[in-house]
C-alpha positions as CSV (number, residue, x, y, z in Angstrom):
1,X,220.7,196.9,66.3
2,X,221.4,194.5,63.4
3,X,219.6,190.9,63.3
4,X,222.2,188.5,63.5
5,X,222.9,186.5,60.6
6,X,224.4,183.5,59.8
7,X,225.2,182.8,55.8
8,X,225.8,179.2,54.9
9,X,227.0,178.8,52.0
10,X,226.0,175.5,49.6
11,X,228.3,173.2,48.1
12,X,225.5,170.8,47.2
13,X,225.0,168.8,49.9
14,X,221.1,167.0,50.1
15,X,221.1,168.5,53.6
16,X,222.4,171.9,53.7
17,X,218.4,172.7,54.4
18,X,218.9,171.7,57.8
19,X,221.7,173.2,58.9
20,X,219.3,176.6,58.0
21,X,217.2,174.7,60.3
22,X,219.3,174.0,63.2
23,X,220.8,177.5,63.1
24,X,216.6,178.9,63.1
25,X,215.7,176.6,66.0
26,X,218.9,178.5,68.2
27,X,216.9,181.5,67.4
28,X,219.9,182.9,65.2
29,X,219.2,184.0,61.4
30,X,220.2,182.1,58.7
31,X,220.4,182.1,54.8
32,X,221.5,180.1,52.3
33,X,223.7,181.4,49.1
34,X,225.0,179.2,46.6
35,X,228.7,178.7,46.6
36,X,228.9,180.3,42.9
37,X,227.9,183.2,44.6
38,X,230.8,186.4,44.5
39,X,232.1,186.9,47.8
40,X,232.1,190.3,48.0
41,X,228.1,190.0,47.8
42,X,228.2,187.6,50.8
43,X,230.3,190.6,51.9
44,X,227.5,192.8,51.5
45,X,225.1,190.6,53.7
46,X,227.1,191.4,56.8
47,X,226.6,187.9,57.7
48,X,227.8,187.6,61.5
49,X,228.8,184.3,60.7
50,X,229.8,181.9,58.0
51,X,228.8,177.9,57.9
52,X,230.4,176.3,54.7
53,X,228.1,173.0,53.7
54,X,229.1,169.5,52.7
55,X,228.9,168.7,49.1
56,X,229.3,165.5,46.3
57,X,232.5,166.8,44.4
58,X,236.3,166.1,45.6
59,X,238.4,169.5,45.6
60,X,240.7,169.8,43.4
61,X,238.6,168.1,40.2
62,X,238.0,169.9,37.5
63,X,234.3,171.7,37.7
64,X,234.6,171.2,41.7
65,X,233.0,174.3,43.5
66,X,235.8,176.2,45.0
67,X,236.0,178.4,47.9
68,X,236.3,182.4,47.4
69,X,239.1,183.4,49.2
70,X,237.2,186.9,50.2
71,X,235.3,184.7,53.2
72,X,238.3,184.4,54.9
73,X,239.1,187.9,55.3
74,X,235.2,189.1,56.7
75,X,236.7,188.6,60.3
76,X,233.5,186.8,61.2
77,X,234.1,182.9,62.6
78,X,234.0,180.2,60.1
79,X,232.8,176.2,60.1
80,X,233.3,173.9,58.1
81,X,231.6,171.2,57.6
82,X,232.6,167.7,55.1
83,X,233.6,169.6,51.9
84,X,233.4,172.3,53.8
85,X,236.3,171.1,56.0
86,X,238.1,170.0,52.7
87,X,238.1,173.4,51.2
88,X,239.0,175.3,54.3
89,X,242.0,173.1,54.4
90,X,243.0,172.8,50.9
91,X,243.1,176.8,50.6
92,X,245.0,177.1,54.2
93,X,248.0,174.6,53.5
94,X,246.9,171.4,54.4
95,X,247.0,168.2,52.9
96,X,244.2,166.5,51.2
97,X,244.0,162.3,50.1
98,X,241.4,160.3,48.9
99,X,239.5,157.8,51.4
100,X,240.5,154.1,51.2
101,X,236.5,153.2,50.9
102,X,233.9,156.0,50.7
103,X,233.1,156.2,54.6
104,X,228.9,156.4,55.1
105,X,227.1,156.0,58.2
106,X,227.9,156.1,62.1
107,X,231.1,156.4,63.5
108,X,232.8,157.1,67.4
109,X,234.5,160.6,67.5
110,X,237.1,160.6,70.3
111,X,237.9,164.5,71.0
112,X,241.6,165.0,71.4
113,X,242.1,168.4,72.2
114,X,239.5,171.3,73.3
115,X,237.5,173.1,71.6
116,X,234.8,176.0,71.4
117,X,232.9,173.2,69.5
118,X,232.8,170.7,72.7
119,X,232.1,172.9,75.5
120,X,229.6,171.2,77.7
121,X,229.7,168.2,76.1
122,X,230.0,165.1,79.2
123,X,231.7,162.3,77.2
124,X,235.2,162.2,75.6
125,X,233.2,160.4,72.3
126,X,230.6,161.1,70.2
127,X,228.1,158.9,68.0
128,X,228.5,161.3,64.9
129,X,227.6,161.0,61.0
130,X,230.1,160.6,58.3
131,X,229.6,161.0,54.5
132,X,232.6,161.6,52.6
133,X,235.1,159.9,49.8
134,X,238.3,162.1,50.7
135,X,239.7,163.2,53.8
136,X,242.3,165.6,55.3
137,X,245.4,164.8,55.9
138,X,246.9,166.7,57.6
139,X,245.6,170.3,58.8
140,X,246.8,173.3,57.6
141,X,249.3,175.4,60.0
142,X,248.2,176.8,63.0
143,X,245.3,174.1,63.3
144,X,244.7,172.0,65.8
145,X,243.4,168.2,65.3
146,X,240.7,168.6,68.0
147,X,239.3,164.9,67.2
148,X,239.5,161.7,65.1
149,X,238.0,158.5,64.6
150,X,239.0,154.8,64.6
151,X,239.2,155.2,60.9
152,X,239.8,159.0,60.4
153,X,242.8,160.9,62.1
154,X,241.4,164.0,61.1
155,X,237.9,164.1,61.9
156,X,238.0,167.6,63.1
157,X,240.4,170.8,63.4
158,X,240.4,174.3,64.7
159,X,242.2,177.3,64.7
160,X,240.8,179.2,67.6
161,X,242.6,182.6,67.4
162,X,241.0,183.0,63.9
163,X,237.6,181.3,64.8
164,X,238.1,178.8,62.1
165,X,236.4,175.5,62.8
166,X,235.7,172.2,60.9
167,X,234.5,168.8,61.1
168,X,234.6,166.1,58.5
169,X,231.1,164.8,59.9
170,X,227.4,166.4,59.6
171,X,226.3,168.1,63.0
172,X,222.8,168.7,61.4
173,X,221.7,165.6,61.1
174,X,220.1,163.8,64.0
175,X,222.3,161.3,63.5
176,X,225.0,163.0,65.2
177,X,224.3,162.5,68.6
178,X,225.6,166.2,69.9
179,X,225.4,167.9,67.0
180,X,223.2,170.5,68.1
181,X,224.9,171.3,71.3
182,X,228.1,171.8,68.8
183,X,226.1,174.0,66.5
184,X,224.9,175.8,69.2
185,X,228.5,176.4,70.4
186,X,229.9,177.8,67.0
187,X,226.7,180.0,67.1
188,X,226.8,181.3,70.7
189,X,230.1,180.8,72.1
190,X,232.6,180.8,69.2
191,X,230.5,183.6,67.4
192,X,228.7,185.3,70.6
193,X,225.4,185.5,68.8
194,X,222.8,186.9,70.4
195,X,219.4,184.9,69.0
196,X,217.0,187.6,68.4
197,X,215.4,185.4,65.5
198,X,212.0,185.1,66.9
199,X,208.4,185.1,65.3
200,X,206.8,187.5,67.0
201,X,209.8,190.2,66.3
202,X,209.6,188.9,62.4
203,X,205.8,190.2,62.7
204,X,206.5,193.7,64.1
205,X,210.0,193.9,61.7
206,X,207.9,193.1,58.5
207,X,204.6,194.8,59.1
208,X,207.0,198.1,59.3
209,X,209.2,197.5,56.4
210,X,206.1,196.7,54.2
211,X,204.6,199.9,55.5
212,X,207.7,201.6,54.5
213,X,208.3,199.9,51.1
214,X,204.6,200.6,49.9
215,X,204.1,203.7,51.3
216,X,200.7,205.3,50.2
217,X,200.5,203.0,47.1
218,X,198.0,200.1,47.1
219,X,198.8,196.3,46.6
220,X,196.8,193.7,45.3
221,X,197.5,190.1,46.8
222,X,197.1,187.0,45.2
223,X,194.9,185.1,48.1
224,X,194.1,181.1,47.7
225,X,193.1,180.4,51.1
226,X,196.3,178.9,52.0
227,X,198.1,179.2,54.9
228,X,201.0,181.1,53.1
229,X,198.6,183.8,51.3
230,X,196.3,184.4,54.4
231,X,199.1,185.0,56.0
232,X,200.4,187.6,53.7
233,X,197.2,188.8,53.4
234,X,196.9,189.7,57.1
235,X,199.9,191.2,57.6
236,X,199.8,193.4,54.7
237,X,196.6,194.2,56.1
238,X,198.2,195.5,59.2
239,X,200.3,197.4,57.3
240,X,198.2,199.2,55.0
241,X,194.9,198.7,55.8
242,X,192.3,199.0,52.7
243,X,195.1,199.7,50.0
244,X,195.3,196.2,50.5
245,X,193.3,194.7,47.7
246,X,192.7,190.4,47.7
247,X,192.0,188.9,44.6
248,X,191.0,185.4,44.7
249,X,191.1,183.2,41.1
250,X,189.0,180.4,40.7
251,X,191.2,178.6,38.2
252,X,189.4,175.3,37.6
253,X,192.6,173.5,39.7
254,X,191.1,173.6,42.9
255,X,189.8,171.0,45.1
256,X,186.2,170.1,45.7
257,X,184.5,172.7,46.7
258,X,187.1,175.0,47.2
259,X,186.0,177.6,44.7
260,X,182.9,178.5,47.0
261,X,184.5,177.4,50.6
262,X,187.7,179.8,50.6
263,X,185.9,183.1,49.8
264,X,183.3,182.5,52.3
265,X,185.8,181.6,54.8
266,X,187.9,184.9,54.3
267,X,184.8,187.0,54.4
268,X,184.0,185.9,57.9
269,X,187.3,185.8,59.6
270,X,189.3,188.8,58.5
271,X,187.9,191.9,57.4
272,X,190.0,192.0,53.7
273,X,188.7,193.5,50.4
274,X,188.3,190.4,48.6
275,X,187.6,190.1,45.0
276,X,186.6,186.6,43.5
277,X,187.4,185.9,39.7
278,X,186.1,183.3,37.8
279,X,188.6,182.4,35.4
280,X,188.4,178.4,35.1
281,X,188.1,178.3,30.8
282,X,191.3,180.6,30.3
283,X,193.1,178.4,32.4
284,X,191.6,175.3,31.5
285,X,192.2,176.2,27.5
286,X,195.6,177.0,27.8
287,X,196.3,174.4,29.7
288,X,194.4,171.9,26.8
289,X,197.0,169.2,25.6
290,X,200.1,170.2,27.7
291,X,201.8,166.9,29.0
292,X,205.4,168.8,30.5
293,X,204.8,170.0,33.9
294,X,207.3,172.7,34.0
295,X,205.0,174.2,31.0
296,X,201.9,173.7,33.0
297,X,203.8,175.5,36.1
298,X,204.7,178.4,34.2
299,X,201.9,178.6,31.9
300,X,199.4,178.4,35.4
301,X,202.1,181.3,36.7
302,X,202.3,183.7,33.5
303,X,198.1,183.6,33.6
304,X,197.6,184.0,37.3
305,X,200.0,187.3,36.6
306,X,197.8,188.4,33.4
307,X,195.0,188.2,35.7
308,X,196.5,190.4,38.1
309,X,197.9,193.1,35.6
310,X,193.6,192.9,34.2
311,X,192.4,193.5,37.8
312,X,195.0,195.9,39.5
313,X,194.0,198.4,36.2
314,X,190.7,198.5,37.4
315,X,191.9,200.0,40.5
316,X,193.5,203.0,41.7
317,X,197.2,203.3,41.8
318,X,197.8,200.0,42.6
319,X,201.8,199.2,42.2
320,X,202.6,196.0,44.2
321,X,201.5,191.9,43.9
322,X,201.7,190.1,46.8
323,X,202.4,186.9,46.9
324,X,203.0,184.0,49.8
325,X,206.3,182.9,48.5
326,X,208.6,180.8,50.8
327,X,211.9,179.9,51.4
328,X,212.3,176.6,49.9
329,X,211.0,178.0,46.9
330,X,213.5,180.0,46.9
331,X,216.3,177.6,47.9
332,X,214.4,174.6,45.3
333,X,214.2,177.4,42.4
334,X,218.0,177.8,42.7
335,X,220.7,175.6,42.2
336,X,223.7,175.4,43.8
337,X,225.5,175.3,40.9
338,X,223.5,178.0,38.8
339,X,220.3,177.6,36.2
340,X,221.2,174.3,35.2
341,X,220.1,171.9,38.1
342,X,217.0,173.6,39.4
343,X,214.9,170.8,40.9
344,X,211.7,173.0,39.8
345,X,210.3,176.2,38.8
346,X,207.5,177.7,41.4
347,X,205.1,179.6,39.3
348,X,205.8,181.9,42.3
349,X,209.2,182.4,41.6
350,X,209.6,180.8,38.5
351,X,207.0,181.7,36.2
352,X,207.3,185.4,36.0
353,X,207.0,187.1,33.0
354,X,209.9,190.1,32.7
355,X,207.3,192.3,31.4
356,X,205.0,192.1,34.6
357,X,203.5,195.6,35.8
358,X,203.5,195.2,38.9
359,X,206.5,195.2,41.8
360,X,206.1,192.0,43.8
361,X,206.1,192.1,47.9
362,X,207.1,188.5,49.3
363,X,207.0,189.2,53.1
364,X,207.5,185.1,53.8
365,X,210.1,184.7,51.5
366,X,212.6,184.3,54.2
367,X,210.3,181.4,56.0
368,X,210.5,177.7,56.2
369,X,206.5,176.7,56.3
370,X,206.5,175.7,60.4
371,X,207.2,179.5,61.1
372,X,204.7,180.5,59.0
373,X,202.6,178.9,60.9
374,X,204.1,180.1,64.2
375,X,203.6,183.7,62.2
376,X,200.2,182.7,62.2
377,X,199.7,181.5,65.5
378,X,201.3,184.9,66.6
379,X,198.8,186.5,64.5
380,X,196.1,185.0,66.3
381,X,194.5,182.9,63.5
382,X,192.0,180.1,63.4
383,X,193.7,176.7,63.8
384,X,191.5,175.7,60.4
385,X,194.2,178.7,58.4
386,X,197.1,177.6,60.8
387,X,197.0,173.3,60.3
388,X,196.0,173.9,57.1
389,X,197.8,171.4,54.4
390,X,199.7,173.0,51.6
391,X,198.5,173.0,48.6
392,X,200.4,174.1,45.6
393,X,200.4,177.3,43.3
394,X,199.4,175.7,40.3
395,X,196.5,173.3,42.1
396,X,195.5,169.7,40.3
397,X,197.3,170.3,37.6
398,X,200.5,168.9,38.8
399,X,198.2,166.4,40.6
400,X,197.1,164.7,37.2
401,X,199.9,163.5,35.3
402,X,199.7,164.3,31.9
403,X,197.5,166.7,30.2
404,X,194.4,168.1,32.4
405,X,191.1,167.5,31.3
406,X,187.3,168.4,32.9
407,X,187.1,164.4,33.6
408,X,190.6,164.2,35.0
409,X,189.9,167.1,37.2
410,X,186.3,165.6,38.2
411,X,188.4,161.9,39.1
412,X,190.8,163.9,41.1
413,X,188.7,165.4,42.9
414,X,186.4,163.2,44.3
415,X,189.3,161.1,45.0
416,X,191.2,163.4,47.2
417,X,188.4,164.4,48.5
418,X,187.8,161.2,49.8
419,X,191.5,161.5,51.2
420,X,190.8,164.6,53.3
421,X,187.9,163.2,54.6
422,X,189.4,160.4,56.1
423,X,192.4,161.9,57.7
424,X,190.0,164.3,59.0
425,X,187.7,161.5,60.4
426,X,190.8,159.5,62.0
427,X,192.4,162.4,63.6
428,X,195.6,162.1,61.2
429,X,195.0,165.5,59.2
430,X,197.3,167.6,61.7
431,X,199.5,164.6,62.4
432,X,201.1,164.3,59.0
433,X,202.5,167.3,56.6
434,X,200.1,166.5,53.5
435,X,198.4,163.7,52.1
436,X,196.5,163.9,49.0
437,X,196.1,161.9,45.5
438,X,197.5,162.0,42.3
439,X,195.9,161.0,38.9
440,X,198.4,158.2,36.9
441,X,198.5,158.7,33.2
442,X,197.6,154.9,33.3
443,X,194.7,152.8,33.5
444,X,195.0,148.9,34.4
445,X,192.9,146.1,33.8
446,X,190.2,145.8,36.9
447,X,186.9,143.1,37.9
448,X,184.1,145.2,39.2
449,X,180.8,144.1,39.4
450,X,182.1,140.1,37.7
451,X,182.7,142.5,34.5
452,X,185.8,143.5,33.2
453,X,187.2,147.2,34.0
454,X,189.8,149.2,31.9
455,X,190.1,152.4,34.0
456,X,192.1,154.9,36.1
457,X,195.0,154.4,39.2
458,X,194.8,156.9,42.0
459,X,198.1,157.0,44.0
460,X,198.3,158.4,47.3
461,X,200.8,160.8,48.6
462,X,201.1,161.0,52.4
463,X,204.1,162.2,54.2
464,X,205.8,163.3,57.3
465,X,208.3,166.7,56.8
466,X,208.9,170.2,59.5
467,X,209.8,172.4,56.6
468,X,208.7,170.3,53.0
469,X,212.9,170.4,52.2
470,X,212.8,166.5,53.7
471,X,210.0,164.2,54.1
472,X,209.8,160.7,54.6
473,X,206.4,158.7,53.7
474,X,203.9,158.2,56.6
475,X,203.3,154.8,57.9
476,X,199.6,155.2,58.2
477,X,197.6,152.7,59.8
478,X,196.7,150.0,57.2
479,X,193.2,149.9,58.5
480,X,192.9,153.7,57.0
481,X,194.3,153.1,53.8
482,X,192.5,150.2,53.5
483,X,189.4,152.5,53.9
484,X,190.6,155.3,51.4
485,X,191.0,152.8,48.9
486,X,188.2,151.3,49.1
487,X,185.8,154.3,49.2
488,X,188.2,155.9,46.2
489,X,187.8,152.6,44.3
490,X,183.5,152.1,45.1
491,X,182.7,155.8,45.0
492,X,185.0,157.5,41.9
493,X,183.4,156.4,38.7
494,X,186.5,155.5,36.5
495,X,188.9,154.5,39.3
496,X,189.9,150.5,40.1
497,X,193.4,150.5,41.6
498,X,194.8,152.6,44.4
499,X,198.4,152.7,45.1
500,X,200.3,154.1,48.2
501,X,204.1,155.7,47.4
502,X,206.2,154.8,50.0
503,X,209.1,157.0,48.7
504,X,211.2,159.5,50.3
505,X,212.6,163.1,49.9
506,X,215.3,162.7,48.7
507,X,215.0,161.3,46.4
508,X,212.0,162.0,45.4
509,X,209.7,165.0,45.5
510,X,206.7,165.9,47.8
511,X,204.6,166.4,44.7
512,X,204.8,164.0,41.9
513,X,205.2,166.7,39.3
């Protein structure tokens, strides 16, 4: 039996992320395709269900994503939701207008008619979220205003013989005080989903199909000690036993220690054939000088890959990489409106030369990072793999700002070392999503010692996040950062200022680079 599937479809709103979420946490499903995307190729997905996002433009203006008119003929039930809305009933007859004021923030939905959407719902309103500049006027034919606001006669309409649904508000965000439970009816009572989307059928559905994709071919795996990559590692392993081959690449990036810790640590929990490479000068001279850090992504990417090609050769018919790529990777790597607005390349999925040997395998690819872990969890790893922070692809290079030098590298990492230590120490380490430090292409004038100091700023990066698509800076304790900066600033040689970034995503990224 088919998984059910729900296909949301991104106009550009900064949380389409979480409506993937909330349709995950019902246990249905769900991807996300950009809205340039042909319909008959959403056709192809057999998606069981469509969910059309919010989004910044006004329909109608020129360049304004449009809606293909092939989704409305799947037979498969429909919401809309803010632009989403907008298109659905700009392209079914209704009437559009522009907002008096661009309406942000809470507002009281009064539900005027039923609806699939408010089944079990207790109150007649609703403390929902609004973000939008136009509104509908009046719904297309057939529709049915099923609620409004003080401000907003047309907050919401539905057709229910055609399972077409739409709200002007977000339901995803927590805002929205039912928005859930409304999700949750589209999903299971308008759609009559079954949610079959759990971890521990992901396990046995992936270990098969890597089984069948690889067949009696070998694979080698690109293993950092990460969460991700252990992961991959392990299930590959149930798959195909000792044609699995892990490589691990010491590329000079990593943190303190790491180079000798990681190996050592895969040896004695999994039984893997694991091959260390020592490949910190290649790196390290290629990297010599470069201050852009989508060139230090791609250039970290293109030689992790060369190293791959080098040691796949020396074994026998190996055909595959492996690699621990995720889903917002995937969904950060491509824009809703094509190449041109791609937040940032992944030398995962980004830094791939065309010529590359080797077919890839990306068995997490269709993960957000929390059910890797569950993955892991199910697998029955250590909870050092399974709380394990990220750490990205390309290491401490996009940690130090500007090119990467041996001494930058050193101050890094004694600094973040320092970090770990103390999150570790204060029983924070599992309590926030990462925390780590980052090397300022600045130095700042400093008194250490009664003598005059020209030297380095470390800033620290701690935040709070479920999947790394939002994150919001962590309030630590002042009495710990106190002590972090301290330590950073007494026991890193070329360090006298320490900054804390209290800055969110959006709009700012988890990683400074």
């Amino acid at each position: 039996m088919p998984l059910s599937k729900v296909v949301i479809i991104d106009y550009g709103s900064q949380v389409t992320q979480l409506i993937a979420r909330r349709v995950r946490e019902a246990g249905i499903y769900s991807e996300i395709h950009s809205c340039a995307t042909p319909g008959d190729q959403i056709a192809a997905l057999r998606p069981s269900a469509l969910i059309l996002s919010g989004g910044p433009a006004s329909v109608g203006e020129e360049d304004a994503p449009t809606l293909d008119p092939t989704l409305l003929t799947l037979g498969v039930p429909v919401l809309g939701i803010c632009y989403g809305m907008q298109l659905l009933a700009h392209h079914l007859g209704g009437q559009l207008a522009k907002s008096l004021t661009r309406e942000y923030g809470p507002a009281d939905l009064r539900r005027s008619a039923a609806c699939t959407l408010w089944d079990g719902l207790d109150k007649d309103v609703s403390r929902v979220w609004m973000s939008h500049g136009d509104k509908v006027l009046t719904p297309p034919p057939d529709f049915t205003v099923t609620g409004s606001t003080p401000t907003l006669d047309v907050t919401a309409m539905a057709n229910e013989d055609k399972k077409i649904y739409a709200v002007q508000f977000h339901p995803e965000v927590h805002h929205s005080v039912d928005g859930v439970q409304m999700l949750r009816n589209f999903l299971f009572k308008a759609a009559r989903l079954t949610p079959d989307w759990t971890m521990a059928s992901f396990v046995d559905r992936t270990i098969q199909a890597m089984a069948e994709q690889i067949g009696d071919r070998h694979v080698v795996c690109a293993l950092s000690g990460g969460i991700d990559s252990t992961v991959v590692a392990v299930l590959l392993n149930h798959a195909i036993g000792k044609r699995l081959h892990c490589i691990f690449v010491d590329n000079g990036l990593l943190r303190l220690n790491e180079g000798e810790e990681v190996p050592r640590c895969m040896r004695e929990h999994f039984n893997l054939n694991l091959t260390v490479v020592q490949a910190q000068d290649r790196f390290l001279s290629r990297l010599k000088g470069v201050d852009d850090p989508e060139q230090k992504r791609k250039i970290i990417g293109r030689t992790f890959i060369e190293i791959f090609d080098e040691e796949a050769s020396k074994l026998p018919q190996v055909d595959f990489l492996a690699q621990g790529t995720l889903y917002p990777d995937i969904i950060e790597s491509v824009s809703h409106k094509g190449p041109s607005a791609v937040i940032k390349s992944h030398h995962n999925v980004g830094g791939l030369p065309e010529t590359m040997n080797l077919k890839l395998v990306e068995p997490l690819r269709e993960l957000f990072k929390d059910e890797v872990r569950k993955v892991a969890a199910q697998l029955n790893m250590p909870d050092s793999i399974v709380w394990r922070q990220p750490f990205p692809g390309p290491g401490l290079a996009i940690r130090i700002l500007g090119a990467v030098t041996e001494q930058r590298l050193y101050i890094l990492r004694k600094a973040d070392n320092i970090v770990q230590q103390e999150l570790r120490d204060s029983g924070w380490y599992t309590k926030v999503w990462q925390g780590f430090a980052v090397l300022l292409p600045l130095k700042t004038v400093g008194v250490m010692g009664d003598q005059r100091t020209y030297e380095h700023i470390i800033a620290l990066r701690i935040v709070d996040s479920v999947d790394a698509m939002t994150a919001d800076w962590t309030r630590l304790p002042p009495e710990i950062i106190e002590r972090m900066s301290g330590r950073i600033i007494s026991e890193v040689k070329g360090v006298n200022r320490v900054v804390y970034d209290v800055s969110s995503k959006p709009p700012s990224t988890i990683e400074w680079e």
